[in-house]
N, C-alpha and C positions, 0 to 999 in steps of 0.2 A: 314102293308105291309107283304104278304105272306112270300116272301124270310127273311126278318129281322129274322121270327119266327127260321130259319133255323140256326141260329149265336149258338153257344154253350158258355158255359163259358170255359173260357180262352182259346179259339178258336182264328185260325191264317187263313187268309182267303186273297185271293185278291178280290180285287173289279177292274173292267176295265172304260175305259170311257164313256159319255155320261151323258142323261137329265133323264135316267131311273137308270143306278149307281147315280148321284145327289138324287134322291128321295127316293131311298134304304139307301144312307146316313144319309140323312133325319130321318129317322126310326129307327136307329139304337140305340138301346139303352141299354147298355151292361151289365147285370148283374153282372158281374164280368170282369177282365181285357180280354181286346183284342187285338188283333195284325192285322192291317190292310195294307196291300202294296196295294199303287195305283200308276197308271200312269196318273191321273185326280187329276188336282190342286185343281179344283172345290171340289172333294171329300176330299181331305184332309182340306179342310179350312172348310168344314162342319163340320167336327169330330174334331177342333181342339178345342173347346172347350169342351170336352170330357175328362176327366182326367182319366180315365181307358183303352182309348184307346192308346194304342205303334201306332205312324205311320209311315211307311217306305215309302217316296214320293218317286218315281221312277224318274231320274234325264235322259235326251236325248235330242231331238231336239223338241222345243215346236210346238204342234197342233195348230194356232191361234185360227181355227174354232170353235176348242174344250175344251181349254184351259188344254191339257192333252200331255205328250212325249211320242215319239215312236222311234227308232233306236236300234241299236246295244248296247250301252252304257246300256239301259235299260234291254234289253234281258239278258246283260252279269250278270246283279247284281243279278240277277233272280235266277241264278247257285247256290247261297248261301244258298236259302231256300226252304221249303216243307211245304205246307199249306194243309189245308182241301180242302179249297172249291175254285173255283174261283164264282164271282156272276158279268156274262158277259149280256150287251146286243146285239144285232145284228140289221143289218140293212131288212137282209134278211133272210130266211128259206124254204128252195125249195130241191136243191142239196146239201146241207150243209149250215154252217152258214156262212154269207158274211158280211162286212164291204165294203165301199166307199173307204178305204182309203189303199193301199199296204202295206203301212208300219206299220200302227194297226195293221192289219192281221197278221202279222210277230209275232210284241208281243204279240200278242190273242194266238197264238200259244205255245210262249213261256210258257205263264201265262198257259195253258190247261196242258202244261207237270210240272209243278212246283205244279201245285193242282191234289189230289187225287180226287175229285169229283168237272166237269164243270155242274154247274147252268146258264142255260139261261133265262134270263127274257127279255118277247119279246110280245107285244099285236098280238091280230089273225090278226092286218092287217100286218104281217110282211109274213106269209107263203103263200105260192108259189109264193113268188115273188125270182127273182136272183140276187143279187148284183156282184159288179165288182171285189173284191176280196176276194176268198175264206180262213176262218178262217182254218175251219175242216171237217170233213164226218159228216153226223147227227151221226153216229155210237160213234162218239168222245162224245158227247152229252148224261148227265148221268141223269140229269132234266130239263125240263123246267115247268116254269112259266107262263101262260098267262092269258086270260079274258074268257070269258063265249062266245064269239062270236067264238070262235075256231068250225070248224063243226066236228059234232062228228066222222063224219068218218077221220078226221087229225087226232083226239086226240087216237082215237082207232091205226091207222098206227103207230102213235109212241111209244105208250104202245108194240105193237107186236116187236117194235126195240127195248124192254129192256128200254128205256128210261121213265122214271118215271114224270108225265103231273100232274100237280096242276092247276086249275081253280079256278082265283080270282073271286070275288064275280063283279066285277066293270071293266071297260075297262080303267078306269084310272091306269095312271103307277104308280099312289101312292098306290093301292090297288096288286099289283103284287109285 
């Protein structure tokens, strides 16, 4: 997976929710120790047998859908640190990045100001569509990730935003 390649030794990073953080977890194979905060149960039970990885589950009101917290509680623990990266997915890519769900959004927020550089991993069928709550401005957005079906005139638009575009070889999320 593209993004894993991004992980540095003894890197401190969030990971957010979703079936595309799951896969990124998946991948993850840490040279040397690392520091992981997630608000996905999913992802910390993939990295839990991982003995180089530190993980800090985010604790809040559980997602059933998603098996991941989102609320206040989560945001406020957020205050305490400074990561590299966050490595987010989204639902949508149009006017910024959109999530389904309000109160993700909220923490996506959180987590973008807590990481010095937001990584989105997002397949081409995510842009120009608009989802119901907005994350950030593309502007917020430092790379993204996607597939080869992106049209090149998208991937050029966002290059010209200063936003830095990787195209994986494969439209699968295990290849992004």
């Amino acid at each position: 997976m593209k993004a894993a390649s991004l992980i540095t030794p003894k890197d401190s990073i969030l990971i957010a929710s979703g079936t595309t953080m799951h896969a990124l977890a998946r991948s993850i194979v840490p040279a040397d120790e690392l520091t992981v905060i997630t608000a996905s149960m999913e992802v910390s039970n993939i990295l839990a047998s991982e003995k180089n990885i530190y993980i800090i589950q985010l604790g809040g009101i559980l997602r059933h859908s998603s098996l991941s917290v989102v609320g206040k509680y989560a945001e406020n623990i957020l205050a305490d640190f400074s990561c590299s990266k966050l490595f987010i997915g989204v639902d949508d890519l149009d006017f910024g990045i959109t999530t389904t769900n309000m109160m993700e959004a909220s923490l996506n927020r959180v987590m973008m100001q807590t990481a010095q550089k937001t990584i989105v991993l997002a397949d081409s069928s995510k842009f120009g569509r608009r989802g119901f709550s907005k994350i950030a401005d593309m502007e917020d957005v430092d790379h993204i990730i996607t597939d080869s079906r992106i049209p090149p005139s998208t991937a050029l638009r966002l290059e010209e935003m200063g936003i830095e575009v990787t195209i994986a070889d494969s439209v699968h999320h295990n290849s992004i």
